[in-house]
N, C-alpha and C positions, 0 to 999 in steps of 0.2 A: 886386787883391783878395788878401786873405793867405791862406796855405792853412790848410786848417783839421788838416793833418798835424800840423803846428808845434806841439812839446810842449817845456816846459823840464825837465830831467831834474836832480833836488837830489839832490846826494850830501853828505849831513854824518851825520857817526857821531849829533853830537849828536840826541835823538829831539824836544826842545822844541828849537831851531835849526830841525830839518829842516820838521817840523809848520809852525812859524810862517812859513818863507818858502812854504812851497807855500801856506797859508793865502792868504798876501799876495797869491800871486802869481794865484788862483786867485779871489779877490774882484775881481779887477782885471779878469777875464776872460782870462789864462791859462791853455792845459792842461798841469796837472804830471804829473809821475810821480816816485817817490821812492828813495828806496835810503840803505843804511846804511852801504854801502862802495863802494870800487872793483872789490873782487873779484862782486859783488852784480850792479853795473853789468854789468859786463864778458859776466859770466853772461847776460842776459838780452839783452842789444846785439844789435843786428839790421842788416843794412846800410842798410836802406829807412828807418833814425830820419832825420828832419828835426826840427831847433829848435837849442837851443843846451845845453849843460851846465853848472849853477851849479857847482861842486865844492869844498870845504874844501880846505884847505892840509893840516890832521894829520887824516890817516882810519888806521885799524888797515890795515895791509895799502901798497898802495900807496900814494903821498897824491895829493892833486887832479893834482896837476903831473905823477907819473909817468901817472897815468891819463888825462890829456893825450896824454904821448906816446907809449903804450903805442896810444891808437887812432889816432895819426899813423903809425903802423907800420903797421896794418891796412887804412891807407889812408880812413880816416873823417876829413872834413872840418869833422865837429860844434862849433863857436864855443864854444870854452869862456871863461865867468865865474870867475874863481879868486876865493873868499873866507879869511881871515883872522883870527883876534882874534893873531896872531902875526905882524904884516909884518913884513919885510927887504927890503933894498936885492937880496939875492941869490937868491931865492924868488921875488921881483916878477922880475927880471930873466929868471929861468927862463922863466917865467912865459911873460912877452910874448915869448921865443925860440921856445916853441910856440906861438905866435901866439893867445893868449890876448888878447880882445876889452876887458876888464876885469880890475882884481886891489882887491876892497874891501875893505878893515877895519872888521871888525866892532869897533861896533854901526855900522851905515850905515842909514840910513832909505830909505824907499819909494822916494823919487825917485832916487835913486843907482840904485836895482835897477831898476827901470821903466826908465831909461833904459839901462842896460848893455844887459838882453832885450833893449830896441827896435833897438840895435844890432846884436847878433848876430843878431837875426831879419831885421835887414835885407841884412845879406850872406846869411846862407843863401837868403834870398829872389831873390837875384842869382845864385848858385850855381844854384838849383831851374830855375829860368828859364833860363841859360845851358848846365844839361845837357838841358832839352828841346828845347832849340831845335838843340842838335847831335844826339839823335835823334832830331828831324824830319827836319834835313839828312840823315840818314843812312838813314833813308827813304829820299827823294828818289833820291840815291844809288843806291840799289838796283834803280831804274829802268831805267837804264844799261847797254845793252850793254857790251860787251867793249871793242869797240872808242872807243867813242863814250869808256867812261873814260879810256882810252888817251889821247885827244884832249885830254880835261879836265886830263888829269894835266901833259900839256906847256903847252897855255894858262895853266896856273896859275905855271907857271914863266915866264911871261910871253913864250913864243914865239909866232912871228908866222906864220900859216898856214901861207907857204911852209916854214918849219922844221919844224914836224912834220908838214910832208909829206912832208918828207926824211928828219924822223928813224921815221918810222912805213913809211914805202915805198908811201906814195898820192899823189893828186895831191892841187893845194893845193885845187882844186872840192870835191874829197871832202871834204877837211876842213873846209871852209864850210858842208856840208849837216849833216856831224855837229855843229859849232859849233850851229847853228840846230834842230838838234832836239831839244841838249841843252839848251840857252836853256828852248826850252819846257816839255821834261821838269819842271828844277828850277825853271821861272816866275821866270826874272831877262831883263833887258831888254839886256843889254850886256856885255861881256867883261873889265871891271871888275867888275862885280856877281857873273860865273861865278866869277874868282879871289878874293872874298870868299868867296862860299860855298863855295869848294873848304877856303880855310882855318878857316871857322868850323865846318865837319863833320867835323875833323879834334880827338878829344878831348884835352883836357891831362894829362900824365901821370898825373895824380891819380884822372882816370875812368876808367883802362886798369888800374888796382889791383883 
């Protein structure tokens, strides 16, 4: 189910441009929000936005592409749309080097833009998913005694009982009880599944910004 966070953010100087695609986008059942620039945007940017960013190529101030990368700096992962009545081969190129989902030229019709959003809304929806699910794990985690993480820390590195019984100074019993308590703590069935969830509660550099 999509969340109802998910807003597409239009930045075009133009005020009939900007009007008309939120128009669009907003008959279709999208939620927009609007802006006249990049400095506009930037001003009001919150970490917790979810959706994606249409943005023009020529705005006063920064253009779509610097305000691309200007929130790749701050560490914001928001799927930008780059629009155009100006393509180039080196613009485009910029473009998709910030990992820009889309790059249209204007005049584009509805189904062009329909499907760019459904795009980017669909990675973000992957992202949105994939950070809760590591702070679930990271919940779980917290469970954990001292030692018991100790334990996790070495199974995940794929040692075999007796090894981090040697490398921790217990027996390898002990460490079977902590294996097994930890199992339940986190609710996985097997010592495969522990070394999963060891690495999937472990965030990618991009959540640690």
């Amino acid at each position: 189910m999509r969340s109802e966070r998910l807003t597409v953010f239009v930045v075009d100087d133009d005020a009939s441009v900007r009007d008309s695609i939120a128009l669009m986008l907003g008959l279709a059942g999208y939620r927009t929000t609007a802006f006249a620039d990049a400095e506009a945007f930037l001003a009001a940017w919150k970490e917790d936005w979810v959706g994606c960013v249409i943005a023009d190529v020529r705005l006063p101030g920064k253009s779509g592409v610097e305000l691309q990368a200007t929130l790749r700096k701050r560490g914001a992962s928001l799927p930008f749309v780059i629009i155009t009545a100006h393509g180039d081969v080196p613009t485009a190129r910029a473009a998709f080097r910030s990992q820009a989902v889309d790059f249209l030229e204007k005049p584009f019709d509805n189904a062009q833009l329909y499907t760019a959003v459904e795009t980017a809304f669909a990675l973000e929806e992957r992202r949105i998913q994939g950070h809760d699910g590591r702070r679930a794990n990271v919940e779980k985690l917290s469970r954990l005694t001292v030692r018991e993480r100790e334990v996790l820390e070495q199974a995940a590195q794929g040692l075999h009982a007796k090894e981090i019984a040697a490398a921790l100074g217990i027996s390898p019993r002990t460490v079977e009880v902590h294996k097994t308590r930890i199992m339940e703590k986190l609710g996985v069935r097997n010592v495969a599944e522990l070394v999963r969830f060891a690495i999937a509660a472990t965030p990618p550099d991009n959540d640690r910004n």
